[in-house]
Backbone as CSV, one residue per row, in Angstrom:
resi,resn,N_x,N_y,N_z,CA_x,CA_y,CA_z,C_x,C_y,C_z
1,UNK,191.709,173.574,39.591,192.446,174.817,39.421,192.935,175.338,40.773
2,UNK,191.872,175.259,41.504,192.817,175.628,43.172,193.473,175.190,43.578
3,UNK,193.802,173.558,43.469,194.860,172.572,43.701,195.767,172.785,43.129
4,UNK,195.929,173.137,42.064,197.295,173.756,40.992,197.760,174.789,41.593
5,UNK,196.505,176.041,42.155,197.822,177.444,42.583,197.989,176.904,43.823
6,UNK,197.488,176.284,44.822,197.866,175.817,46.000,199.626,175.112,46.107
7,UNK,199.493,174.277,45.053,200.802,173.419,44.524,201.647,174.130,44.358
8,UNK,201.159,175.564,43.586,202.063,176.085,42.831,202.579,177.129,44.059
9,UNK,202.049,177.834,44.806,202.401,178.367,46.183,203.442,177.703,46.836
10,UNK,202.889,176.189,46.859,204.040,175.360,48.120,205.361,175.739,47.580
11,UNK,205.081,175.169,46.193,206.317,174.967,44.883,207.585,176.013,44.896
12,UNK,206.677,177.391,44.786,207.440,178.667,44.996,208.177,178.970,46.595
13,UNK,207.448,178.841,47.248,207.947,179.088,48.552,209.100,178.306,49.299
14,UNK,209.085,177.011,48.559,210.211,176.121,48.735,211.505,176.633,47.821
15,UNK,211.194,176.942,46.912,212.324,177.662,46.227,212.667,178.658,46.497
16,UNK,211.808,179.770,47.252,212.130,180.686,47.676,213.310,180.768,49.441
17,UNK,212.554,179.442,49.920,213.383,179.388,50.892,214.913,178.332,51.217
18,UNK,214.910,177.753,49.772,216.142,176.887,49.291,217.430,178.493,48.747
19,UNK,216.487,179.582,48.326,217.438,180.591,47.295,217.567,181.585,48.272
20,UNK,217.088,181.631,49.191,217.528,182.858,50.350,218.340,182.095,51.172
21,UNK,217.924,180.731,51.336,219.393,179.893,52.291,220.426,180.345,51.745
22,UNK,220.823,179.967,50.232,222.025,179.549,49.784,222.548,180.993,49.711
23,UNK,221.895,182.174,49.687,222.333,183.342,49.757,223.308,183.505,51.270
24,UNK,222.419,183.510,52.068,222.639,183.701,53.045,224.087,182.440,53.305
25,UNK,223.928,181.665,53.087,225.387,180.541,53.040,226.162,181.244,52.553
26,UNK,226.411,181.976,51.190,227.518,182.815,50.632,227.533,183.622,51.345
27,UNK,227.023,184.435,52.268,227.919,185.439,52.688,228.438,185.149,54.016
28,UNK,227.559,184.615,55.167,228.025,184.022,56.038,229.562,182.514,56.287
29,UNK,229.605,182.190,55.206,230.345,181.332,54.791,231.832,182.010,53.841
30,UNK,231.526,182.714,52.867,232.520,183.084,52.091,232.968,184.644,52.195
31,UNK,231.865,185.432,51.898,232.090,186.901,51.274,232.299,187.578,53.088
32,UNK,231.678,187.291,53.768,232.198,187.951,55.169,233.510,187.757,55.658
33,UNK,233.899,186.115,55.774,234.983,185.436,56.727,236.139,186.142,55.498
34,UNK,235.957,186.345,54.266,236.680,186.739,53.101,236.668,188.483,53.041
35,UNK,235.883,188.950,53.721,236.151,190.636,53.874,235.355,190.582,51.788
36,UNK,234.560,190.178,51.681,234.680,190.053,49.911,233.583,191.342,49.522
37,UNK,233.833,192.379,49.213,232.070,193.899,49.509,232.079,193.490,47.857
38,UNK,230.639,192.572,48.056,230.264,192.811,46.435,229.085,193.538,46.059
39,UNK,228.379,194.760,46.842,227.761,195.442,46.552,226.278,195.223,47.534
40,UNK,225.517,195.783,47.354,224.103,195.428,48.034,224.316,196.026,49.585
41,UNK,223.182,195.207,50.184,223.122,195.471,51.809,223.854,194.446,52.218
42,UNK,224.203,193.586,52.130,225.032,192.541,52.417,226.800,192.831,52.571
43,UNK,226.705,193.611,51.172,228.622,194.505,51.242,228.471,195.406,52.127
44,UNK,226.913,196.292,52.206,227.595,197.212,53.388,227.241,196.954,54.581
45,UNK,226.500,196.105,54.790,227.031,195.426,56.577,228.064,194.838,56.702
46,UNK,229.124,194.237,55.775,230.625,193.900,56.148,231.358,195.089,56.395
47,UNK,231.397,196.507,55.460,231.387,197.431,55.895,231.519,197.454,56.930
48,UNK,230.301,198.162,57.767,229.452,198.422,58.617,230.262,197.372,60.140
49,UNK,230.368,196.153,59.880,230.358,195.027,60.975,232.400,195.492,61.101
50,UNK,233.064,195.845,60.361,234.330,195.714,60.098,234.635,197.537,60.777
51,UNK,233.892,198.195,60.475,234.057,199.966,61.400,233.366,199.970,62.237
52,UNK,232.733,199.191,62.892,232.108,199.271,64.099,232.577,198.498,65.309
53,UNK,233.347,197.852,64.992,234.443,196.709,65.954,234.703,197.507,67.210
54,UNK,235.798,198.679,66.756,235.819,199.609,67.923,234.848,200.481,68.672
55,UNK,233.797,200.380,68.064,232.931,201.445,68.847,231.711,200.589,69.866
56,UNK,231.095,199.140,68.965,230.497,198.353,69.438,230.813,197.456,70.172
57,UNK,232.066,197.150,70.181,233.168,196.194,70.682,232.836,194.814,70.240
58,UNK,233.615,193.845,70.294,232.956,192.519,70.007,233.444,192.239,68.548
59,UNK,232.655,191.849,67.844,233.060,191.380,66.216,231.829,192.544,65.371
60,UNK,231.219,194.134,66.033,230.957,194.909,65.544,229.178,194.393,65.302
61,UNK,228.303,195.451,64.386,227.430,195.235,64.180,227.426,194.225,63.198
62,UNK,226.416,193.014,63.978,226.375,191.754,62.773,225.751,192.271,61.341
63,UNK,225.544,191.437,60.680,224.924,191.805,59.027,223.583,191.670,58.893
64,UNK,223.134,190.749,59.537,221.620,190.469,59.415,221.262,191.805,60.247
65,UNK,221.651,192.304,60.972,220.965,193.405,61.793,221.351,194.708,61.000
66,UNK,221.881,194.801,60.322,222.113,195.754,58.779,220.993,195.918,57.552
67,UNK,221.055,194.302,57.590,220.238,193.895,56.363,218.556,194.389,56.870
68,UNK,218.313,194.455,58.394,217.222,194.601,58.669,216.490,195.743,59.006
69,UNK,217.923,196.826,59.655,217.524,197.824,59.398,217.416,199.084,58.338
70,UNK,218.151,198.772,57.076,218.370,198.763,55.601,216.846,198.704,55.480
71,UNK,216.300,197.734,55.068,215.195,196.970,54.688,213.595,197.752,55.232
72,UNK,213.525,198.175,56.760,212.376,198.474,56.905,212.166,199.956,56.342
73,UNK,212.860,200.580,56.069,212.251,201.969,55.790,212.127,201.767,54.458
74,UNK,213.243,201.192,53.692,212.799,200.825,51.833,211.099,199.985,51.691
75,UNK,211.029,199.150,52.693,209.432,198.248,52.266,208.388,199.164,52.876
76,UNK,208.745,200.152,53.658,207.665,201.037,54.134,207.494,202.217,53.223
77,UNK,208.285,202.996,52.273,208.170,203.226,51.212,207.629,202.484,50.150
78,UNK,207.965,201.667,50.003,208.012,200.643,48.850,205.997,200.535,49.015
79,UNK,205.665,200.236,49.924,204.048,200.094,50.648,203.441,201.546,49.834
80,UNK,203.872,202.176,49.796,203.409,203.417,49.670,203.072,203.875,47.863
81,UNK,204.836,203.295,47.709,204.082,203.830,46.307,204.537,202.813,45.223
82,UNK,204.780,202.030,45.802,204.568,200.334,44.438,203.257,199.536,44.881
83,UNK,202.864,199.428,46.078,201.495,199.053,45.909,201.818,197.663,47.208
84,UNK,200.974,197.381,47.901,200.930,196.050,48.323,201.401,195.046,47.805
85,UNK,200.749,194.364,46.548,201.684,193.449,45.908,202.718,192.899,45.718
86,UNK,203.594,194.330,45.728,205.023,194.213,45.398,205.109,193.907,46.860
87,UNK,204.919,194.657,48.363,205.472,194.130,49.214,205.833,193.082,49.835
88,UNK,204.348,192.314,49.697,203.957,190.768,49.373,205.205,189.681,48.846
89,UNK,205.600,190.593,47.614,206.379,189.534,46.885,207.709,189.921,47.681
90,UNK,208.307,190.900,48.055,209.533,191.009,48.334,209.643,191.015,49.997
91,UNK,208.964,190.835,50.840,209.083,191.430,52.312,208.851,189.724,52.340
92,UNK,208.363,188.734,52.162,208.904,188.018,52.499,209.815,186.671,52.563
93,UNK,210.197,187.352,51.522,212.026,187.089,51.142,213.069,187.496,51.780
94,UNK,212.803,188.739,52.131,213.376,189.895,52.059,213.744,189.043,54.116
95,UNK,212.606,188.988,54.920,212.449,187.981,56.274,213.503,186.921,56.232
96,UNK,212.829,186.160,55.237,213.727,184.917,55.257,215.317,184.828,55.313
97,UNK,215.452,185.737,54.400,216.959,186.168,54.073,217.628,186.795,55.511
98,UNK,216.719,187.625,55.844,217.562,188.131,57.023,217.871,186.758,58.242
99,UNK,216.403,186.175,58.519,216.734,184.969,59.045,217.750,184.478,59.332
100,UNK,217.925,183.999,57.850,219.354,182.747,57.504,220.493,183.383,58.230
101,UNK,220.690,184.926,57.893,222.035,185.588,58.025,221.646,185.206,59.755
102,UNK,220.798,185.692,60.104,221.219,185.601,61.771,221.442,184.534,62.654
103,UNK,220.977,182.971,61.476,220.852,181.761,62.238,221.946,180.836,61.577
104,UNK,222.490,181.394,60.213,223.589,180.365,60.085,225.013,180.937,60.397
105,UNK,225.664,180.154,60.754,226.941,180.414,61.761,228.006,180.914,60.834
106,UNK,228.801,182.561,61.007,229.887,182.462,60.323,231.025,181.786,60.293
107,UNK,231.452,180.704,59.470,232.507,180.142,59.316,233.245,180.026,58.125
108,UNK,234.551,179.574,58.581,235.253,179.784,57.448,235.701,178.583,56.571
109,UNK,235.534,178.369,55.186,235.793,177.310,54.392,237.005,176.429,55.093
110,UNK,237.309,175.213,54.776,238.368,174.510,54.772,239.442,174.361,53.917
111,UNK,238.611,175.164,52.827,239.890,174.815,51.486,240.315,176.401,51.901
112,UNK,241.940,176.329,51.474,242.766,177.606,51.759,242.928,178.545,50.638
113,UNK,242.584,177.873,49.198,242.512,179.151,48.433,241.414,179.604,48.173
114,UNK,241.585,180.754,48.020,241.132,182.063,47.929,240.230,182.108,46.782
115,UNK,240.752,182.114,45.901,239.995,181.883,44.609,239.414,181.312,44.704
116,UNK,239.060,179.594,44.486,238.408,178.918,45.034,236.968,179.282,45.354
117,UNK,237.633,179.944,47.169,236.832,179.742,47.631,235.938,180.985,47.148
118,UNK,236.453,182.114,46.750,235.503,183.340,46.080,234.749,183.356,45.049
119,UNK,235.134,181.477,44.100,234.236,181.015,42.786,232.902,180.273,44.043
120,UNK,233.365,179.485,44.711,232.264,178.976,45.641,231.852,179.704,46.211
121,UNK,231.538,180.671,46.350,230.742,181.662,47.277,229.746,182.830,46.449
122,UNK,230.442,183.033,45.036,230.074,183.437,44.153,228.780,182.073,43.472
123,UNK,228.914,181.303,43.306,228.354,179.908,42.561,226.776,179.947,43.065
124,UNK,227.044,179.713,44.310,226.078,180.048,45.733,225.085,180.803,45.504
125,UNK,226.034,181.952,45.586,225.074,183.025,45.713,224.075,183.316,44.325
126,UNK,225.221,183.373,43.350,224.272,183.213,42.142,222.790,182.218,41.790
127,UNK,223.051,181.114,41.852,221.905,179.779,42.539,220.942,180.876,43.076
128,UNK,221.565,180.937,44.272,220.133,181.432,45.306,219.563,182.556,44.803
129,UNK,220.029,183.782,44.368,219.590,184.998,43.381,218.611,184.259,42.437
130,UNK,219.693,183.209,41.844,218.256,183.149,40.639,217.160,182.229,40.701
131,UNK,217.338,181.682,41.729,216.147,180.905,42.521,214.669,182.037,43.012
132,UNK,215.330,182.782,43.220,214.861,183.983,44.080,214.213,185.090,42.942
133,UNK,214.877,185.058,41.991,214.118,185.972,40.786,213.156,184.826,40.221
134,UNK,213.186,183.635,39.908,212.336,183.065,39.269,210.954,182.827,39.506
135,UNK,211.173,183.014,40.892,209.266,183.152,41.405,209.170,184.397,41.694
136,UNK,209.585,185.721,41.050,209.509,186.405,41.194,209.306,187.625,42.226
137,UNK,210.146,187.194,43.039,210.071,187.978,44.087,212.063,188.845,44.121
138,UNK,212.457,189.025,45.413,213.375,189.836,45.461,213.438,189.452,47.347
139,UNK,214.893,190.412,47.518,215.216,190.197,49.100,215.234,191.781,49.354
140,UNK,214.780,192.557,48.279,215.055,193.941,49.243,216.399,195.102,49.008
141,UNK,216.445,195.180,49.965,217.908,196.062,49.230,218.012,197.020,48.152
142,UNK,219.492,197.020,47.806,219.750,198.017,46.597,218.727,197.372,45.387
143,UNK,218.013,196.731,45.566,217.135,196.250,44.065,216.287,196.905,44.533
144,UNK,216.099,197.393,45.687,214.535,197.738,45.755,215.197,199.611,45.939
145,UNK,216.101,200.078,46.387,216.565,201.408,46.528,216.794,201.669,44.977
146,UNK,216.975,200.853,44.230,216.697,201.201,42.722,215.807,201.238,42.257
147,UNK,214.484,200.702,42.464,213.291,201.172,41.381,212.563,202.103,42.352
148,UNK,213.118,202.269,43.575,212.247,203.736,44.046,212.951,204.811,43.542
149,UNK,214.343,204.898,43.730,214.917,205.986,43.101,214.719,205.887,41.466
150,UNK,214.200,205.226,40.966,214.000,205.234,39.469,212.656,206.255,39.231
151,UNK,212.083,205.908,40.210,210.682,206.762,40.120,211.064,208.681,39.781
152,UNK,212.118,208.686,41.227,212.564,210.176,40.747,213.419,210.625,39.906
153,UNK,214.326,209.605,39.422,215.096,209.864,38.330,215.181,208.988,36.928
154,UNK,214.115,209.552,36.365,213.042,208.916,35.129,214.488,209.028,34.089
155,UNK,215.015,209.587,34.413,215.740,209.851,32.803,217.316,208.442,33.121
156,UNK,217.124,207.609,34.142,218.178,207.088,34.499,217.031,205.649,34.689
157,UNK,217.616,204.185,33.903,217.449,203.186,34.110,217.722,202.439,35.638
158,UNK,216.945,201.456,35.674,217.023,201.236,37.496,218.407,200.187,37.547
159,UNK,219.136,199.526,36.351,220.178,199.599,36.169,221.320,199.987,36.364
160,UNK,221.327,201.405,35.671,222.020,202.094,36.009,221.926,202.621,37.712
161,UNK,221.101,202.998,37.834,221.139,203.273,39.510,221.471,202.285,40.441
162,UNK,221.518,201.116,40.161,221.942,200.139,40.898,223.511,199.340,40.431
163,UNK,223.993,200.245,39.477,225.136,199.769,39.224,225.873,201.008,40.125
164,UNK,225.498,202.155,39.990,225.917,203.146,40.745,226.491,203.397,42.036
165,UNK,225.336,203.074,42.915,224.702,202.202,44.389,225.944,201.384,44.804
166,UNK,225.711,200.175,43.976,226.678,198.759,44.464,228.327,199.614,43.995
167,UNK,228.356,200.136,42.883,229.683,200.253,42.961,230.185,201.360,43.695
168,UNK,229.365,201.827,44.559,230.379,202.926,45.630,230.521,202.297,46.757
169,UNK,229.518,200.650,46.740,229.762,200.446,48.193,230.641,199.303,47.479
170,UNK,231.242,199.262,46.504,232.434,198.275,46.246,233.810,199.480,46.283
171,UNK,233.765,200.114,46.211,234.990,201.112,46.266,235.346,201.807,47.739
172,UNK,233.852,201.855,48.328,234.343,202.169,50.005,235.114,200.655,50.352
173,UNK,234.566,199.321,49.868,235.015,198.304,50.442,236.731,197.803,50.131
174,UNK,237.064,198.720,48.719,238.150,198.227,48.350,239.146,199.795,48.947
175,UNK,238.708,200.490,49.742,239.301,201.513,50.329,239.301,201.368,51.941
176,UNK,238.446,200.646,52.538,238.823,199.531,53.929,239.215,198.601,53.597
177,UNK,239.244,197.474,52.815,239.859,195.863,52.935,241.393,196.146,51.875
178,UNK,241.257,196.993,51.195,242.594,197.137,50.162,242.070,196.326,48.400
179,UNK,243.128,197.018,47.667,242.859,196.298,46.374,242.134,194.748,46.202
180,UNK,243.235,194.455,46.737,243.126,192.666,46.217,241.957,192.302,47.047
181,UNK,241.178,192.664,47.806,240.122,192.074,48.178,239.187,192.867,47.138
182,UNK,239.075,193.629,46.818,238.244,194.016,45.537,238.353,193.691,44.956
183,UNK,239.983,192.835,43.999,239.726,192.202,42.878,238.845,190.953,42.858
184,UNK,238.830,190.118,43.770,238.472,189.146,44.474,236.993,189.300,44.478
185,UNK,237.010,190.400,45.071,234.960,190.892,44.579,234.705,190.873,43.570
186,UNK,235.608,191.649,42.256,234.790,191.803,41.121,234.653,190.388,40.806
187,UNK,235.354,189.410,40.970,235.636,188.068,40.597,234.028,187.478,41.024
188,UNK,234.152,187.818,41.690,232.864,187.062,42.133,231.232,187.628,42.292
189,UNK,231.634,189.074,41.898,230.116,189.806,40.788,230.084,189.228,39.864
190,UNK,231.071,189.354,39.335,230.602,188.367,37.649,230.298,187.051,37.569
191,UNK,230.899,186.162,38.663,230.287,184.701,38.336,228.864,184.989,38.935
192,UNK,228.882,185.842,39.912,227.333,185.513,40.517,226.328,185.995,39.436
193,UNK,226.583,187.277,38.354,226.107,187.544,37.566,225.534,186.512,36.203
194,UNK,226.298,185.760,36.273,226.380,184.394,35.205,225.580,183.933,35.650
195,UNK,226.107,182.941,36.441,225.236,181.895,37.494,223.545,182.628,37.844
196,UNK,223.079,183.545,38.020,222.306,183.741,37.957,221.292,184.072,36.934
197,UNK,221.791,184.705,35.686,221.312,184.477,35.003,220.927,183.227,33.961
198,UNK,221.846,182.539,34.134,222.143,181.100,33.799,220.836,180.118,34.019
199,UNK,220.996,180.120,35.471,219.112,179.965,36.442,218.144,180.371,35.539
200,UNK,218.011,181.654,35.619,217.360,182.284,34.785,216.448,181.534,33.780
201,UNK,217.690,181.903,32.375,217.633,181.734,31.584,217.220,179.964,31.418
202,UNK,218.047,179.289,31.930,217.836,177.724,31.915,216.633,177.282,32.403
203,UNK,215.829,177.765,33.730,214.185,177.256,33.978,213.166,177.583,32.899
204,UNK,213.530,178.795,31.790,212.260,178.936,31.329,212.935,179.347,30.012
205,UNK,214.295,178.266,29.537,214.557,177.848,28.760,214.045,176.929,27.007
206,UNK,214.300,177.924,26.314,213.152,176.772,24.705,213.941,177.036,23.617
207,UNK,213.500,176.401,22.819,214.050,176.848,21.264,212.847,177.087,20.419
208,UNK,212.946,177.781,18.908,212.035,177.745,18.094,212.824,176.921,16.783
209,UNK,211.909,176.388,16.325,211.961,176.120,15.174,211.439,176.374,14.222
210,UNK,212.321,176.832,12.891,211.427,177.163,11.824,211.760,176.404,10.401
211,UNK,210.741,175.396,9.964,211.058,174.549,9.307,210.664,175.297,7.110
212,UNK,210.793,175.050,6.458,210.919,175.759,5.268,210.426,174.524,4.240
213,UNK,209.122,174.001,4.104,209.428,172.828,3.293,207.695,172.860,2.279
214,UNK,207.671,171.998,1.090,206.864,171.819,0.046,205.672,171.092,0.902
215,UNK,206.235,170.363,1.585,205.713,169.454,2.756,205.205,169.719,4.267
216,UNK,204.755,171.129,3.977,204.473,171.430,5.351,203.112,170.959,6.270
217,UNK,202.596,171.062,5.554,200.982,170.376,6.338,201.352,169.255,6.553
218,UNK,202.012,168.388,5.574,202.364,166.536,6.341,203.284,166.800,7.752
219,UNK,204.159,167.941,7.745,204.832,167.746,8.917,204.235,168.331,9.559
220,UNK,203.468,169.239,9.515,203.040,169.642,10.691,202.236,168.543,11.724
221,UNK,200.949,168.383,10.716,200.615,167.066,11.038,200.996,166.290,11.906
222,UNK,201.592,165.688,11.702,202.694,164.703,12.184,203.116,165.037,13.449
223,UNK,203.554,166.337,13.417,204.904,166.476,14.492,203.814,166.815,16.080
224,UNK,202.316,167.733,15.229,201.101,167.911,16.277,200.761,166.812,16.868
225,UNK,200.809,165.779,15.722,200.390,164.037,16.890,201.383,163.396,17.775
226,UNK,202.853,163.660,17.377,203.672,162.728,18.023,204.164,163.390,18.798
227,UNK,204.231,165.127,18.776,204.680,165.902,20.145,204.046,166.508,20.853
228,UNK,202.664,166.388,20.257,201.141,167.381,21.015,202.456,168.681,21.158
229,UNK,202.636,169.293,20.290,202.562,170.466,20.090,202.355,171.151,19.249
230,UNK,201.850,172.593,19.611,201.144,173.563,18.183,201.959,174.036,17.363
231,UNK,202.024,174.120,16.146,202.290,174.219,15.033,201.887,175.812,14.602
232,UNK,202.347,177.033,14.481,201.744,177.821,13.311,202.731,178.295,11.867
233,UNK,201.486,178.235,11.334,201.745,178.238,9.469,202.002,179.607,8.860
234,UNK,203.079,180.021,8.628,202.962,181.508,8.121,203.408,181.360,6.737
235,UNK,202.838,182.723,5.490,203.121,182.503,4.454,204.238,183.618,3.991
236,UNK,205.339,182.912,3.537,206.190,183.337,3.014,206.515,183.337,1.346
237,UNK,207.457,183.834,0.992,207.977,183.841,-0.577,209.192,183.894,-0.451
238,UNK,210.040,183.341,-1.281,210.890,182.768,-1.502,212.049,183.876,-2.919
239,UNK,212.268,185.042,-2.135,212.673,185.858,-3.253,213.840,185.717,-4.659
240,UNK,214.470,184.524,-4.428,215.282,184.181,-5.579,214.249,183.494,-6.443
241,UNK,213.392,182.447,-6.189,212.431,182.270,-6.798,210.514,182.485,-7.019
242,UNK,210.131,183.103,-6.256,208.706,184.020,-6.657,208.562,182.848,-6.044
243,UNK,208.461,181.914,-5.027,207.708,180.865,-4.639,206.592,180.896,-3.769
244,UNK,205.786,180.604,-3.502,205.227,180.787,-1.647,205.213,180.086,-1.550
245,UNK,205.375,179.664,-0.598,205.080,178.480,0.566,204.889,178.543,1.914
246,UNK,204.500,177.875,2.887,204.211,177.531,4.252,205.410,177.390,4.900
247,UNK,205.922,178.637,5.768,206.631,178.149,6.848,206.456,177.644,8.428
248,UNK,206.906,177.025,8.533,206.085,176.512,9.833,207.430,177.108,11.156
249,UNK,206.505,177.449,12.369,207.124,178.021,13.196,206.847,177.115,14.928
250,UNK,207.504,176.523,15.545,207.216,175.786,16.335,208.078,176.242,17.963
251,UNK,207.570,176.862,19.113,208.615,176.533,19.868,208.520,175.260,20.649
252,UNK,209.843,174.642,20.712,209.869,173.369,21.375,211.020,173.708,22.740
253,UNK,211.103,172.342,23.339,212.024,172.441,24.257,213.142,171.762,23.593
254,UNK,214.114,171.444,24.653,215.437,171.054,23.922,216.057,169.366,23.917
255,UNK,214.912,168.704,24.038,214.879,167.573,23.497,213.597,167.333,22.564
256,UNK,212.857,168.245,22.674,212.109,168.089,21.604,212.305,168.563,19.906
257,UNK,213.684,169.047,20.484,214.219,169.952,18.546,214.472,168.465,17.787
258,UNK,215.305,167.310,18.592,215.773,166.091,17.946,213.933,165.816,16.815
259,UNK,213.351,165.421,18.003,212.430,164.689,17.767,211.437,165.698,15.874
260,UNK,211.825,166.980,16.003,211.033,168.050,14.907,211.866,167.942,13.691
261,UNK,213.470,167.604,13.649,214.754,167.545,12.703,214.192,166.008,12.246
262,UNK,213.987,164.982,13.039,213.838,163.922,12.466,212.613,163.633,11.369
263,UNK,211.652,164.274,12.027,210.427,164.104,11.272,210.045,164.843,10.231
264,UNK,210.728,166.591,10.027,210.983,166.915,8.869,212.127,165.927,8.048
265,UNK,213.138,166.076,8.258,213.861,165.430,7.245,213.519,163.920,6.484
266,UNK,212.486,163.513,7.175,212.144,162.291,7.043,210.755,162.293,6.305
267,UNK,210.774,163.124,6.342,208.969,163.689,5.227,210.123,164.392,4.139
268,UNK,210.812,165.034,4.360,211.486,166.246,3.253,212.764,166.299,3.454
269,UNK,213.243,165.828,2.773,214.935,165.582,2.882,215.608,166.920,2.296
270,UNK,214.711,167.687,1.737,215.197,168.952,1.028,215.051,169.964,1.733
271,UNK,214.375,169.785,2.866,213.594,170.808,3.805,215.115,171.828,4.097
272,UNK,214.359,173.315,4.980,215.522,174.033,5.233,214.936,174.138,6.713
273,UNK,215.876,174.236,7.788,215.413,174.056,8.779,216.307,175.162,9.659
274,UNK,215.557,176.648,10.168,216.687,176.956,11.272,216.143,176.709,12.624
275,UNK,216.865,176.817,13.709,216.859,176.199,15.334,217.377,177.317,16.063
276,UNK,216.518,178.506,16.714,217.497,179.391,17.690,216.416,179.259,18.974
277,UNK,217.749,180.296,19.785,217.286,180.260,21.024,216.516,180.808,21.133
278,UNK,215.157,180.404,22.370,214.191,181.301,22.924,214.747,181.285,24.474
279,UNK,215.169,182.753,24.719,215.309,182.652,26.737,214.429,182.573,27.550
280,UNK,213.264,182.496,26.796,211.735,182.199,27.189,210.252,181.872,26.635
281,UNK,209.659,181.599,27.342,208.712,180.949,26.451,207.995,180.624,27.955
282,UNK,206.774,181.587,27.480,205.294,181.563,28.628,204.166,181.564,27.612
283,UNK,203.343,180.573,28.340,201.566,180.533,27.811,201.562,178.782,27.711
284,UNK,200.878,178.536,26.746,200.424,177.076,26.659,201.381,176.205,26.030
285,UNK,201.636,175.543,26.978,202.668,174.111,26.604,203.658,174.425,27.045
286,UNK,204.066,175.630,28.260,204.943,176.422,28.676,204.972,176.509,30.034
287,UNK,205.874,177.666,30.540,204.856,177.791,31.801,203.883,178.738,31.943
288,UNK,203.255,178.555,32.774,201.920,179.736,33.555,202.161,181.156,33.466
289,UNK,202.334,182.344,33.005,202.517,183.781,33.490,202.095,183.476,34.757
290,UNK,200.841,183.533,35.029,200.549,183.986,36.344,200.682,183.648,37.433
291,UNK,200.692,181.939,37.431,201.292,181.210,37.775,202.543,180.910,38.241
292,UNK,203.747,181.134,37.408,205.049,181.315,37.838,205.918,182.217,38.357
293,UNK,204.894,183.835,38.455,205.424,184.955,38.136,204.898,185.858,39.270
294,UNK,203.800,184.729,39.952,203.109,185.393,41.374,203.487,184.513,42.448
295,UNK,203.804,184.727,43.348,203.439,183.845,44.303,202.261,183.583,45.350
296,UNK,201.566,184.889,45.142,200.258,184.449,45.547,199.328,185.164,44.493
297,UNK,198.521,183.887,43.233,197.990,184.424,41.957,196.663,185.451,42.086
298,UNK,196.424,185.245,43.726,195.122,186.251,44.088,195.652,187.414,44.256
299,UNK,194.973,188.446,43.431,195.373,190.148,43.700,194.824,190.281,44.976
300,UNK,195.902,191.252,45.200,195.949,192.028,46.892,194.799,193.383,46.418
């Protein structure tokens, strides 16, 4: 068991530092050299780096030095009244990320369109976000200026406060860079929005099945030996005809639905069979809660 969370530590932390790279690649790479403010601490150090030119001289205050001073007064709050834990999980992400921004070089794509390059930078970033939510941690920022301000404004989702947030620092950005670089942003909130949930949704990805048949104990049977997976039996009735019978309820993954269609229909050719999505699926034969959802499973 210690060898597993040990594994499972390395496991996370490698993903964690593959999903703060690729972050940090989108903006240093696309959304900066592109003027692109898609919200967060990241839009407003382009901001920030783009009105400070004249006063700082040079190419203005960089972003990582935004992102960092953003960051310490939210996790020193954050210490206070979310608890250690949470800091744990987000401060050092929250490092890494700044890192990347200060060590990978801004440059600018080779391909000349625009679009393009604002779907690739968007693609990116999304990846690394949802790399970054899946071991459950965070980089800081307006995610984290949203569930503190959620604390004081109970009657407002941390949602909403963070749609709020990002979209004034997308409207200061489309009131320095001009329209069309805002359209260009929204373009690329929404793929990153996809793409990340996509991540998401796809690592801890399942289906259920619910099979309807005279024949249910033979399939269950069956399907427990040849897929070692659990089976439960619920009793239903059948209201056009007063029937009961055994429905069986299974979640599988998504090559395992083939393998559950074959072996009912092949016991019960009459069987009724529906197949929907699960966007998740934690516990046994799954993944770990605690396991996947901590990165370090020892309480602070």
């Amino acid at each position: 068991m210690k060898q597993f969370g040990q594994w499972n530590r390395i496991k996370n932390s490698v993903i964690l530092i593959a999903g703060t790279g690729l972050m940090a690649a989108s903006v240093n790479c696309v959304f900066e050299p592109m003027q692109l403010v898609t919200g967060g601490v990241t839009g407003l150090g382009i901001i920030l780096k783009e009105t400070t030119r004249s006063i700082v001289g040079g190419e203005g205050i960089p972003i990582w030095v935004t992102n960092l001073v953003c960051n310490i007064p939210l996790f020193i709050v954050a210490n206070y009244t979310l608890g250690k834990r949470f800091l744990k999980r987000g401060l050092i992400s929250a490092i890494i990320f700044t890192v990347f921004l200060g060590v990978i070089p801004i440059t600018d794509l080779p391909t000349q369109d625009r679009l393009l390059n604002t779907i690739l930078g968007a693609v990116l970033m999304g990846l690394g976000l949802g790399l970054v939510f899946a071991v459950g941690s965070t980089t800081g920022g307006m995610d984290l200026l949203a569930v503190l301000l959620q604390r004081r404004f109970r009657h407002l989702s941390e949602a909403q406060i963070l749609a709020v947030v990002d979209g004034g620092i997308v409207v200061v950005g489309a009131l320095i860079f001009g329209l069309e670089h805002a359209l260009y942003a929204l373009v690329a909130i929404f793929v990153v929005t996809r793409v990340s949930d996509g991540i998401m949704n796809g690592l801890k990805f399942a289906k259920v099945g619910y099979v309807i048949s005279d024949k249910a104990a033979e399939i269950s049977r069956r399907f427990m030996k040849e897929a070692d997976r659990g089976v439960t039996g619920i009793e239903v009735i059948g209201m056009h005809t007063g029937k009961r019978r055994t429905m069986l309820m299974c979640a599988v993954s998504r090559k395992e639905i083939v393998e559950l269609k074959e072996i009912v229909f092949e016991i019960d050719p009459h069987a009724f069979v529906i197949i929907t999505n699960a966007s998740e699926a934690v516990g046994e034969g799954f993944t770990n809660y605690r396991a996947e959802y901590t990165i370090n499973p020892k309480k602070s």
